[in-house]
C-alpha positions in Angstrom: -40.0 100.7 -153.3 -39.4 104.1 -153.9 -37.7 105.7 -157.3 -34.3 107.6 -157.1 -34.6 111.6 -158.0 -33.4 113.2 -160.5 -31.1 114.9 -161.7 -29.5 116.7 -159.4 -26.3 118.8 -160.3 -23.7 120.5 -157.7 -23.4 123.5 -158.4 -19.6 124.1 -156.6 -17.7 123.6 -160.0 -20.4 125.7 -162.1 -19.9 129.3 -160.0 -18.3 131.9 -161.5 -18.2 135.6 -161.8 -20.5 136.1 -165.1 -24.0 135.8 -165.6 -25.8 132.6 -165.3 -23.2 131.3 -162.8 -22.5 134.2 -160.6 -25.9 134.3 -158.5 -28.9 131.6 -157.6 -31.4 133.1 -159.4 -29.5 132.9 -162.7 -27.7 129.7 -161.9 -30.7 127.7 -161.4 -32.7 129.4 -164.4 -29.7 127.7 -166.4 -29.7 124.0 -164.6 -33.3 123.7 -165.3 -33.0 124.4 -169.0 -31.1 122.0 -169.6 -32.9 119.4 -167.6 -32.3 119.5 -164.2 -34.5 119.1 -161.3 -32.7 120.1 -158.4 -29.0 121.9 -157.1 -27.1 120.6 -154.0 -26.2 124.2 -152.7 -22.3 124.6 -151.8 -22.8 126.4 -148.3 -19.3 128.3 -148.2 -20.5 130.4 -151.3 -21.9 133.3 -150.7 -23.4 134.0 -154.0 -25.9 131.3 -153.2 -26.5 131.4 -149.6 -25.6 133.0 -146.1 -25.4 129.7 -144.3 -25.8 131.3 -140.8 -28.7 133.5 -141.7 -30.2 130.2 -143.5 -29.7 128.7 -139.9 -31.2 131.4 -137.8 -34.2 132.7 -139.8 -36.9 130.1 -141.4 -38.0 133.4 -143.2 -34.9 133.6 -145.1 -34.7 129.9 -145.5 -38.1 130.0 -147.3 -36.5 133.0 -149.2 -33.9 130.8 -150.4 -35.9 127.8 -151.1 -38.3 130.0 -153.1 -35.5 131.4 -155.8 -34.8 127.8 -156.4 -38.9 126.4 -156.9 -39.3 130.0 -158.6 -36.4 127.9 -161.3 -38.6 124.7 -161.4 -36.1 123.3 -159.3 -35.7 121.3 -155.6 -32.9 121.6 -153.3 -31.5 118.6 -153.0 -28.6 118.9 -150.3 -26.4 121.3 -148.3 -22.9 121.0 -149.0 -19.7 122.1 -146.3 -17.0 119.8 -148.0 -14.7 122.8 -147.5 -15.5 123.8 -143.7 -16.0 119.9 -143.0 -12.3 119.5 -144.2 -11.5 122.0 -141.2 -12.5 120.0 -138.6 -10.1 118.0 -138.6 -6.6 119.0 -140.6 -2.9 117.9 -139.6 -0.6 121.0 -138.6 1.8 119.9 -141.4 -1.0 121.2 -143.8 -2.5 123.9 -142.1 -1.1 126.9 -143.8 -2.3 125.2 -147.2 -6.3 124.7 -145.9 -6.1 128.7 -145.2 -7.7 129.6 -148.5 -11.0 127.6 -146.9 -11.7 130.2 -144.5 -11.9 133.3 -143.9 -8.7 135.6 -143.6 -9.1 136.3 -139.7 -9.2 132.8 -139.2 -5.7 131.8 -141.1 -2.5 131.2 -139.5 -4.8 130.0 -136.3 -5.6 126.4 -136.3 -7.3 126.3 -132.9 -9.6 129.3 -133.9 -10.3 128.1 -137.6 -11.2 124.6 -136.2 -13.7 125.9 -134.2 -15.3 128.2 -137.0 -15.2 125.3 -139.4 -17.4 123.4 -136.1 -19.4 126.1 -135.6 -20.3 126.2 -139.6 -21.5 122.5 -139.5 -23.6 123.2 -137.1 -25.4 126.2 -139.0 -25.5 123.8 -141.7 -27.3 121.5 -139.5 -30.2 124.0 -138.6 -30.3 125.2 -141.9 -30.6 122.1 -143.5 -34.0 121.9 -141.5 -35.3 125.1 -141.8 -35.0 123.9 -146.2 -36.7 121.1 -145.1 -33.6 118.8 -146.2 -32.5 115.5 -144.4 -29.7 115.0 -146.1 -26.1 116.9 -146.0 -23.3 116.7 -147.8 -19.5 116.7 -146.3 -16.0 115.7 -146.1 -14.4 114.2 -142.6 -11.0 116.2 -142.8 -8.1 114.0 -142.3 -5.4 113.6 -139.3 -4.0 110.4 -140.2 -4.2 110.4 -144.6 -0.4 112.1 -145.2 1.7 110.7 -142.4 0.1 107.3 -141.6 -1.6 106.0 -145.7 1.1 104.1 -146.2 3.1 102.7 -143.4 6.7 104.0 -144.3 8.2 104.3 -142.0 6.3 102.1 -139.9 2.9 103.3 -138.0 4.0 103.8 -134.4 1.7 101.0 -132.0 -1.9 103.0 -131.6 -1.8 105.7 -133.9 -4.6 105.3 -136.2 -6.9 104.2 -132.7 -5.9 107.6 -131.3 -6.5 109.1 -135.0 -10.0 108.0 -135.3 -10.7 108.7 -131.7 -9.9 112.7 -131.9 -11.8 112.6 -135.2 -14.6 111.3 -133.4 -14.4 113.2 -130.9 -14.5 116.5 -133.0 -17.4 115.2 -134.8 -19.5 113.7 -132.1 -21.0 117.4 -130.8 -22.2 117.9 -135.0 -23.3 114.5 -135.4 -25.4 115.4 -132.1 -26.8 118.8 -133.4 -27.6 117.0 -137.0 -29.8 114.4 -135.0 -31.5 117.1 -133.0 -32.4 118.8 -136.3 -34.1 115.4 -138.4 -30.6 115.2 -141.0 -28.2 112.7 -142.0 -24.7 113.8 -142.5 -23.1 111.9 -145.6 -19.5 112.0 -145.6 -18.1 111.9 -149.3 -15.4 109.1 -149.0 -12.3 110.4 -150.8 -8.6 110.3 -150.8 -7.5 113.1 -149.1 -9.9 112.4 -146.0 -9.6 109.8 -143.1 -12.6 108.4 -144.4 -11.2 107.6 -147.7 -12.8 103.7 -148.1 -15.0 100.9 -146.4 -12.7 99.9 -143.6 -12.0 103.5 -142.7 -15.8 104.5 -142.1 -16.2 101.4 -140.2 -13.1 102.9 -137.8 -15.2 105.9 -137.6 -18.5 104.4 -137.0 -17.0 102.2 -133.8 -15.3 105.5 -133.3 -19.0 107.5 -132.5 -20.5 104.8 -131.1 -22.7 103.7 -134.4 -24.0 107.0 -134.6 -27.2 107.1 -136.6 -26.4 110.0 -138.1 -23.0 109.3 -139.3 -23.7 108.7 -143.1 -22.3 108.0 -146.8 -22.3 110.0 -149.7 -21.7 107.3 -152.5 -19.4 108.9 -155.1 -18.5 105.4 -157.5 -15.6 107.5 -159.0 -13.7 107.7 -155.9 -14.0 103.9 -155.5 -12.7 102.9 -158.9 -9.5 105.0 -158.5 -8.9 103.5 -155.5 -9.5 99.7 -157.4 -12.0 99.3 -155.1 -15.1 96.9 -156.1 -17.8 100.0 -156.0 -20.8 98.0 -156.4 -20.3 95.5 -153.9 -19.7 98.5 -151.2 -23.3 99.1 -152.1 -24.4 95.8 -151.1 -22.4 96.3 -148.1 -23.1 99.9 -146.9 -26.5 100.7 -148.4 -28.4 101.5 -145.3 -25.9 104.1 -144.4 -25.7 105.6 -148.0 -28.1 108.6 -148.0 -26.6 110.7 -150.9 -25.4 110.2 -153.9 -23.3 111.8 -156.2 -23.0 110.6 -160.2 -19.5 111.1 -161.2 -17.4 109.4 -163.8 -14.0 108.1 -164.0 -11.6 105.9 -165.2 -8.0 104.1 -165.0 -5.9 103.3 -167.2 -2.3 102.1 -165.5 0.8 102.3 -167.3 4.3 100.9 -166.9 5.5 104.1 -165.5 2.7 105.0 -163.0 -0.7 103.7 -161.2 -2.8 104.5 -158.3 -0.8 107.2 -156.8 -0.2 109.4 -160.0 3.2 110.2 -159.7 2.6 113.9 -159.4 1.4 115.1 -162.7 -1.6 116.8 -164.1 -5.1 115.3 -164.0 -5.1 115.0 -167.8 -1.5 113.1 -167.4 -2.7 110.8 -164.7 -3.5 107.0 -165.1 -6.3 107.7 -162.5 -9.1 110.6 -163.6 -12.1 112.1 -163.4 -14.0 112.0 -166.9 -17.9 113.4 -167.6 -21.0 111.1 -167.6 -20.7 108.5 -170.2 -16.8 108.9 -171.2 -15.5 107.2 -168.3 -15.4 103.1 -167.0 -18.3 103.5 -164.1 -20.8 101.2 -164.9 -23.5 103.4 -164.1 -26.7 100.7 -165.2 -25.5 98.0 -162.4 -25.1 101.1 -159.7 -28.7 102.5 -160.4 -30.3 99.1 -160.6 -28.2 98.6 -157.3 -29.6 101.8 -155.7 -33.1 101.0 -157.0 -33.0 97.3 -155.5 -31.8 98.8 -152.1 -34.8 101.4 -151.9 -32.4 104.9 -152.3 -35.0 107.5 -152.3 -32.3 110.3 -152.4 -31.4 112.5 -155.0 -29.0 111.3 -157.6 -26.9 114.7 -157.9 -24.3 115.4 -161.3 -20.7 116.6 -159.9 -18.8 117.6 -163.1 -14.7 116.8 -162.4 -13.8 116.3 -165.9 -10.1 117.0 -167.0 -11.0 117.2 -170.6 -14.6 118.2 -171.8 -15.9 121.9 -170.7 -18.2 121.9 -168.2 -21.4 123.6 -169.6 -20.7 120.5 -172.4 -20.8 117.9 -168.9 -23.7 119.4 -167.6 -25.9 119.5 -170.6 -25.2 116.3 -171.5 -24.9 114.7 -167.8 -29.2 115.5 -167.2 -30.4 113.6 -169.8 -28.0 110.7 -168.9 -28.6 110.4 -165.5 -32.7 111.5 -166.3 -32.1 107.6 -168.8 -30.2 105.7 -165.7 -33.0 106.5 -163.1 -34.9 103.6 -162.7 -39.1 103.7 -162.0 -39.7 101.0 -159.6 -42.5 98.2 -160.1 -45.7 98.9 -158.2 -46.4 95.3 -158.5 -44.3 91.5 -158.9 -43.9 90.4 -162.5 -45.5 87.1 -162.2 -48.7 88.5 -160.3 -50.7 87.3 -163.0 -50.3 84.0 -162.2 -50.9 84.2 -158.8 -53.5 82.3 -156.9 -55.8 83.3 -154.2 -54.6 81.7 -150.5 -55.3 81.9 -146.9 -53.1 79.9 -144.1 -55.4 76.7 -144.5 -54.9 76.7 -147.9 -50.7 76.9 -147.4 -51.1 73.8 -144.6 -52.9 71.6 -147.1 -50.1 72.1 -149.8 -47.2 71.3 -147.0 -49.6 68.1 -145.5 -49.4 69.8 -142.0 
């Protein structure tokens, strides 16, 4: 058995444009003192990292890699949620992904699409030339606005043909990941195609099985959806290869429930809350993760509509640093434990 890692923190929501959280050096000087022990890098910030240079040259890889051990810290993951989103995005919605881009990509769908591609695929290489096997994504979405809910009704085929371009956009990454050792982890997440269970499963038949199509388990996702979120480790845990500890909770009202009814975070029945202030049950996930032999990093992402984040972060270390669990080297009852040999097991069973 092998013990969880930790804590991680993503450092996406941290960045900004003063000192500690405007450059690695800085920002990583900050997580580790206040307890972390590693930073899943967002790749579309270039503050942190040139993702293409990180993919052709090891030697500024190892450049990279060394700011962050210079800080006492790990890398724990790669992150393209924002270009992953690009791969697949429905023309109704294409003027509003722009921002994700660059500017001489905008107002061209076919051309950003094959950036946003081409940008996994850096992400891929540089991944290994850090010496990661994990990476951290979103699936984009085709079918989420105009097929979630089937008013008016789904015409016959549409999600199979839905799921079959998605695949097909992703197959080529998934292929360049599994020629460079990493596991892409898709954060499943309203907004995306893959949004639950049943809709990685349409993805997976979609690839084939693909060994390298993967699950970033994010429990706060899953309780907004009122979705059981520690059964779906029982039933996806060998695809799960990263994980990120966020908190949530829900609280439905007589005027509105899952969907929200447009308002504010802080106004919704649904949202995202720091470590310890939500309704995750955090204990029975770790124990969960520990029983199923995660060996990944167990990484902070701070969403909270209330507290301010330097407040999340300081006090999200220490809590997930108490939830990891050190596995057992041995069985509890080994000390009453008898010495046997095959003979020895006949003669008990009279064979």
């Amino acid at each position: 058995m092998k013990t969880i890692k930790g804590p991680g923190i993503f450092l996406a929501q941290f960045m900004g444009d003063e000192a500690p959280f405007n450059n690695l050096k800085t920002i990583c000087e900050w997580a580790a003192s206040i307890g972390f022990k590693g930073v899943q890098i967002p790749s579309w910030d270039s503050r942190l990292i040139d993702l293409q240079k990180a993919a052709e040259s090891k030697t500024y890889a190892d450049e990279i890699k060394g700011i962050v051990n210079a800080a006492g810290l790990e890398i724990t993951e790669l992150s393209s949620h924002l270009q992953g989103q690009l791969v697949a995005v429905n023309p109704a919605f294409t003027e509003m992904f722009d921002g994700f881009a660059p500017a001489q990509y905008h107002n061209n769908l076919a051309a950003r699409t094959e950036w946003a591609v081409n940008q996994l695929k850096y992400a891929a290489k540089a991944s290994r030339n850090l010496g990661l096997n994990a990476h951290a994504t979103f699936s984009g979405a085709l079918l989420w606005a105009p097929a979630m809910y089937p008013w008016p009704q789904r015409p016959a085929g549409l999600v199979e043909t839905g799921f079959a371009e998605l695949a097909k956009r992703w197959l080529p990454i998934l292929n360049e990941f599994d020629a460079n050792g990493v596991d892409v982890c898709y954060e499943i997440h309203p907004g995306e195609d893959l949004h639950d269970g049943i809709t990685f499963e349409r993805f997976l038949e979609a690839t084939g099985n693909h060994s390298r199509a993967n699950l970033l388990y994010d429990p706060s996702h899953l309780l907004l959806q009122c979705l059981d979120y520690l059964e779906y480790i029982d039933i996806y845990h060998e695809r799960i290869k990263a994980f990120h500890v966020k908190d949530a909770e829900f609280n439905a009202t007589g005027r509105s429930g899952v969907y929200g009814g447009y308002q504010s975070w802080i106004n919704r029945p649904g949202r995202f809350r720091s470590l310890g202030d939500g309704q995750v049950d955090f204990k029975s996930i770790f124990s969960k993760m520990a029983q199923y032999d995660f060996a990944g990093w167990a990484v902070m992402e701070w969403e909270c509509c209330i507290k301010h984040p330097e407040d999340g972060a300081r006090e999200g270390a220490p809590f997930i640093k108490d939830h990891i669990i050190r596995v057992t080297e041995k069985a509890f009852d080994d000390f009453a434990g008898a010495g046997t040999d095959d003979a020895f097991n006949k003669r008990i069973l009279g064979i």
